[in-house]
N, C-alpha and C positions, 0 to 999 in steps of 0.2 A: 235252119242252118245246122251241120253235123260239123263237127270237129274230134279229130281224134288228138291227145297228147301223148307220145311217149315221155313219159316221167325218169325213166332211168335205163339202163341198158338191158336190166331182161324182160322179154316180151313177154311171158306171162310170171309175173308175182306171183310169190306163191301167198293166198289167201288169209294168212295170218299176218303179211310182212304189209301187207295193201293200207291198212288203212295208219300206218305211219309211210310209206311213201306219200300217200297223200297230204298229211301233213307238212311231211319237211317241204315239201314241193308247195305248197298254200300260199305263203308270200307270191311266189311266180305265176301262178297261174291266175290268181285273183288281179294282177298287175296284169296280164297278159289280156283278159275278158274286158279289163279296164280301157284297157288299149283299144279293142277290137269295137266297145259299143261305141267307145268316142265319134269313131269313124266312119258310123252309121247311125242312121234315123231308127229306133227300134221302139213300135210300140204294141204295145198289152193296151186290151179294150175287151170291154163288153158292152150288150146291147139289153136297153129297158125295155125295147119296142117288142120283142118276140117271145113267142113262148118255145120253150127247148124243142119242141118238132121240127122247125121250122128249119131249111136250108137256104138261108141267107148268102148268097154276093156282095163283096166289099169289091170296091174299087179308089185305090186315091192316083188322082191324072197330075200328074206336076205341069205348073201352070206356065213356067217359064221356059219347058223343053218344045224343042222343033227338030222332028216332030213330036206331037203330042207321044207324052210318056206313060204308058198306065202298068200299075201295080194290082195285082190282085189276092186276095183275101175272102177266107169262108166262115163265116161260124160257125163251131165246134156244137156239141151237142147240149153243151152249158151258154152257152150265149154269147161262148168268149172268143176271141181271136189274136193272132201274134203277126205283127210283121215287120218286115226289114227291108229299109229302104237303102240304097245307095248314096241317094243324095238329099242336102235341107233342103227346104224352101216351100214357097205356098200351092198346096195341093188341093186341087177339088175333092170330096171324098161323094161319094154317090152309095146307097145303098140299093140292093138288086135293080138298079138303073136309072133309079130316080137320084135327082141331088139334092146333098144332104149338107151341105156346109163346105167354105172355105176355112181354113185353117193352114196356118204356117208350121211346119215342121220342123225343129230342129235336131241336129246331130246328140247324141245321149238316146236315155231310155226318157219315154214319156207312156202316158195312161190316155184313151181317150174313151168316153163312156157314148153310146150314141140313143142317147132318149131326141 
């Protein structure tokens, strides 16, 4: 996910003023990020099974959608992976095509490690 904010009305800061717009602006934005992960399933994982060569496929299928729903996910070169879903509920997660556990997902930030 990319998000741009305009923080105040000139489009480029000039370089010494930046990191107090940023501040004054911190209540709102940290409130605003607050907002936005409520509303989505987001999770941070990494994997004990591989070793960093490896290019890994994630897949989590949501179990309740018709049709079937699938989300996809790669691990990075450290083992780790980020994603964001739309919506909660209980998903299959499969690693490069095999299954790997059900698990219920919920709205917020979660961690899930896949040993």
């Amino acid at each position: 996910i990319h998000m741009l904010a305009e923080l105040n009305c000139d489009k480029f800061v000039d370089e010494k003023e930046l990191k107090q717009v940023i501040l004054d602006n911190q209540p709102a934005i940290i409130g605003y990020l607050d907002y936005v992960t409520a509303k989505t399933v987001n999770i941070n994982g990494y994997s004990e099974l591989v070793n960093n060569d490896a290019n890994i496929g994630l897949e989590f299928r949501r179990k309740d959608s018709n049709p079937v729903e699938s989300h996809y996910a790669t691990l990075n070169s450290k083992a780790e992976f980020h994603k964001a879903l739309k919506y909660e509920g209980e998903y299959e997660i499969y690693i490069d095509g095999q299954f790997w556990k059900t698990k219920f997902l919920k709205y917020g930030l979660q961690s899930i490690i896949l040993n």
